[in-house]
VOGU-3710 file (C-alpha; in Angstrom, 3 decimals, decimal comma):
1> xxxxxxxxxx> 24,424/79,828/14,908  24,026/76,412/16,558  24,160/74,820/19,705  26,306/71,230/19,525  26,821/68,484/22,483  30,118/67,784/22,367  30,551/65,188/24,896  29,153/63,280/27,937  32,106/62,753/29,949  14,307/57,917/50,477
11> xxxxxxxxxx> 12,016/60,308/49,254  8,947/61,503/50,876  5,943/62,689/49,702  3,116/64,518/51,795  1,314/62,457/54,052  -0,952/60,108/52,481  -2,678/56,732/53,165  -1,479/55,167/49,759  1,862/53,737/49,913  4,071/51,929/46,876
21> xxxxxxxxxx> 6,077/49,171/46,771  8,301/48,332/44,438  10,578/45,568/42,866  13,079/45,136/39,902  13,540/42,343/37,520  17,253/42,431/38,094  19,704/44,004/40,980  22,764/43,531/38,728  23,952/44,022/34,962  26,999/42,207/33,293
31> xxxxxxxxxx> 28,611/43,953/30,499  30,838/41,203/28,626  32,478/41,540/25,009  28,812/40,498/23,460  26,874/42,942/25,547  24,526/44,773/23,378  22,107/46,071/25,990  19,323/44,788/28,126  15,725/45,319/29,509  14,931/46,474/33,119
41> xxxxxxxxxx> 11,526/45,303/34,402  9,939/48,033/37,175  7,022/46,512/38,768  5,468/46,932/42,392  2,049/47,887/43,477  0,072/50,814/45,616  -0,633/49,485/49,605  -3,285/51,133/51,461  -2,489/51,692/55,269  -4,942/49,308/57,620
51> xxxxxxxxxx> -8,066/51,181/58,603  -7,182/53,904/55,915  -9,873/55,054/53,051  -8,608/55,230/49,258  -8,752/59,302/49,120  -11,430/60,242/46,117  -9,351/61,182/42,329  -6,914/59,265/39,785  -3,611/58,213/40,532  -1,069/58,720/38,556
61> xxxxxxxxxx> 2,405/56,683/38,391  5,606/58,463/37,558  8,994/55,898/37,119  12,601/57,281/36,485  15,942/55,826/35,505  18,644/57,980/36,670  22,477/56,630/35,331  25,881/57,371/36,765  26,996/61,027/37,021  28,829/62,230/34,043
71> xxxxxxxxxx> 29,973/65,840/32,408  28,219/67,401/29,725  29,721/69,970/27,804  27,560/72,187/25,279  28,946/74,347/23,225  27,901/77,066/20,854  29,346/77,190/17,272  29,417/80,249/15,272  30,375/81,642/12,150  33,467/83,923/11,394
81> xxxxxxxxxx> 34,390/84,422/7,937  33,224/81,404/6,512  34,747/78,943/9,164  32,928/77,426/12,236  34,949/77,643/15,366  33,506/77,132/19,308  32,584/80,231/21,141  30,307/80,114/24,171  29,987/76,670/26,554  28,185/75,634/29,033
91> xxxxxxxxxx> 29,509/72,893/31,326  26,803/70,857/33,705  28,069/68,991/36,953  27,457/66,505/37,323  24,680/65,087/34,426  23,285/61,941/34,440  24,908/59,610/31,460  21,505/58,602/31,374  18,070/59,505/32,317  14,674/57,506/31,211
101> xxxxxxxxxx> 11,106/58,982/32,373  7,867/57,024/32,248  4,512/57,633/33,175  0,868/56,820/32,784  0,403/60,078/31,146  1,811/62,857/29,789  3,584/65,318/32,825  2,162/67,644/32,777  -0,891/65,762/33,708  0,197/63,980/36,583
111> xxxxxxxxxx> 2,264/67,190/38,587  2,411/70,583/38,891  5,397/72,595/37,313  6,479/72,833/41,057  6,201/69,463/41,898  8,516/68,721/38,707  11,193/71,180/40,171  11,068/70,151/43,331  11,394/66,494/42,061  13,570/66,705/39,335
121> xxxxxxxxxx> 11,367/64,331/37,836  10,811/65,794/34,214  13,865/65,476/31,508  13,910/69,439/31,833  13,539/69,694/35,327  16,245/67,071/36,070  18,599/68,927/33,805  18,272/72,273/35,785  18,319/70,546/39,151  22,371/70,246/38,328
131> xxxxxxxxxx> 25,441/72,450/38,715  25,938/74,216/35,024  28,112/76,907/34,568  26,876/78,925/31,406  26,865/82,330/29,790  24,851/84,838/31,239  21,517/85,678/29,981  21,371/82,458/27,477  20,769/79,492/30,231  17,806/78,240/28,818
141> xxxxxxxxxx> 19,218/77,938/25,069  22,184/75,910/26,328  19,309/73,966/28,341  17,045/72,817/25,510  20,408/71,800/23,275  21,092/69,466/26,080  17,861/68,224/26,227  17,246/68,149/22,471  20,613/66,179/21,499  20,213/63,682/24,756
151> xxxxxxxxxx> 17,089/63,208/24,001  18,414/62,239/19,839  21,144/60,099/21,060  19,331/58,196/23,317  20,775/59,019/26,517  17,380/60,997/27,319  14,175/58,988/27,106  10,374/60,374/27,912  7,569/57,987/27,468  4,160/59,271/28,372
161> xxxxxxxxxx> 2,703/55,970/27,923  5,717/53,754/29,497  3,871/53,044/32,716  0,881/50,017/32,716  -0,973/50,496/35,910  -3,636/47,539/36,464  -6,804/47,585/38,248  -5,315/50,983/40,003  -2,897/49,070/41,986  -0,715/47,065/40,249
171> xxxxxxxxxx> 2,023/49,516/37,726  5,186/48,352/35,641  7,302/49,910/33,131  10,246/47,827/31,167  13,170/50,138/30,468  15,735/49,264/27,544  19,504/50,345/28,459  21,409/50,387/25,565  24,449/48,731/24,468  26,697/52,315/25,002
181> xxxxxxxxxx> 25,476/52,315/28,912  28,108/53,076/31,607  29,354/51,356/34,475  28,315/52,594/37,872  24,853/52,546/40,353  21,273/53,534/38,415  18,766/55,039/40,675  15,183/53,888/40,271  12,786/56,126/41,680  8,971/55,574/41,646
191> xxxxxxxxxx> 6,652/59,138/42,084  2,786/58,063/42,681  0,866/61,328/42,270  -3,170/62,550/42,633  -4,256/66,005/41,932  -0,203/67,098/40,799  0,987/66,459/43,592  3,106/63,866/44,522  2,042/61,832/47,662  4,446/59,035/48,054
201> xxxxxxxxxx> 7,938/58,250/46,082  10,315/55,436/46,732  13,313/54,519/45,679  15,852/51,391/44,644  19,066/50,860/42,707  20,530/48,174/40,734  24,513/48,174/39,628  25,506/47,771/36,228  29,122/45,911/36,291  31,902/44,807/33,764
211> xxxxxxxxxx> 32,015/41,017/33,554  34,834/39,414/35,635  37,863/39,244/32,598  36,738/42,569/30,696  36,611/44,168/34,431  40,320/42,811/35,038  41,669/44,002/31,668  40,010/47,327/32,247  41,736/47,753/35,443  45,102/46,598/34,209
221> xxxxxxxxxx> 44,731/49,077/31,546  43,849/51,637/33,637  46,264/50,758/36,199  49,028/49,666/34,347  49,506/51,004/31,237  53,596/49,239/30,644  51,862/46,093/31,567  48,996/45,903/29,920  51,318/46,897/26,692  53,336/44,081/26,785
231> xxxxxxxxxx> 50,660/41,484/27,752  48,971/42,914/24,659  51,774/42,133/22,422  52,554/38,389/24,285  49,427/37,922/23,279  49,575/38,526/19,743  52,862/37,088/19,308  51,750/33,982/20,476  48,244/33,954/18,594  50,599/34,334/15,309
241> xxxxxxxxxx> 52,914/31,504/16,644  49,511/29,128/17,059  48,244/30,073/13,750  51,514/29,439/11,634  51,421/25,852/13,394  47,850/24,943/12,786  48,562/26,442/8,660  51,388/24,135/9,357  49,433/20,797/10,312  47,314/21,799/7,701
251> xxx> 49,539/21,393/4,752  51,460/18,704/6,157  48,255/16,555/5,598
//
């Protein structure tokens, strides 16, 4: 029996005297032909309100990447007679397409299981905090195969040690989107925690766009199917035409 992905179709903390801010490295990404994926620079810092006093314990600094919504569909394969066919599936509403957690430490550290829920900070917790519909009884098997096979293809990513944080004020993380990443708004969020609990959390997002031309022939193909069809084959028929010439020119000399 096994459990196989089968496809991907302002916050406020409690009060607190520490504060962060936060930039990014870039507010837009171009995907072109040649795109083969990019780096994401998260950097800010940790402001102490005027006339405050920097409460006693560690800080810890959480950062997330949170992608477009998408549709995940898991589904359970078993055995009958020799032949693997689907049975059970569970179906989650919407899933991020992708979803990168880094921290100064491990989690567990740096919040409280309750925290996490509440949060939806931790690859687990973030995949609960979603609509799933699933068979009863079995929700946290159909869980852990999502988790487990987005976290093997890359679409999950937890790094404990992803977070630099400088003199106790100054953090960044770098996040790497792959080549495969979709189009849409990513969510940045940024969880600064003492004592697991989280006492401030901002957030920012950057797009991530198709280049002008490959934007304009995805639309066309999307919105015109007959077009796009024949504009397809103009243009083959007339990069044959232009190659027989130049073979022509060629041999001519």
């Amino acid at each position: 029996m096994a459990l196989l992905l089968l496809a991907f179709s302002t916050l406020a903390g409690p009060a607190s005297a520490e504060r962060t801010v936060m930039a990014l490295s870039q507010e837009e990404v171009g995907i072109s032909a040649t795109f083969d994926g990019t780096d994401i620079l998260v950097y800010g810092g940790i402001t102490l309100e005027t006339g405050e006093t920097r409460p006693a314990g560690p800080l810890g600094v959480i950062v997330t990447v949170d992608g477009p919504p998408a549709i995940a569909t898991v589904r359970r394969k078993t055995s009958v007679g020799g032949i693997w066919i689907n049975s059970d599936a569970g179906r989650y509403v919407p899933v991020p397409s992708f979803y990168s957690v880094a921290s100064t430490a491990p989690l567990d550290r740096l919040v409280t299981p309750e925290e996490d829920r509440l949060y939806a900070i931790g690859i687990a917790a973030r995949v609960r905090s979603v609509t799933v519909r699933r068979p009863t009884g079995e929700a946290e098997q159909f869980d852990e195969a999502l988790q487990r096979i987005g976290l093997r293809d890359g679409r999950f990513r937890l790094r404990p040690d992803g977070v630099e944080l400088r003199s106790g004020t100054l953090f960044q993380a770098s996040f790497s989107l792959p080549a495969t990443i979709s189009n849409g708004d990513y969510v940045v969020r940024v969880f600064l925690t003492r004592d697991g609990q989280v006492i401030d959390a901002s957030r920012r997002v950057f797009a991530v766009k198709k280049a002008p031309v490959e934007r304009f022939v995805f639309q066309l193909a999307k919105e015109n199917g007959t077009l796009y069809g024949v504009l397809c084959v103009v243009l083959a028929v007339a990069a044959g035409w232009l190659a027989s010439v130049v073979v022509g020119l060629i041999r001519k000399r």
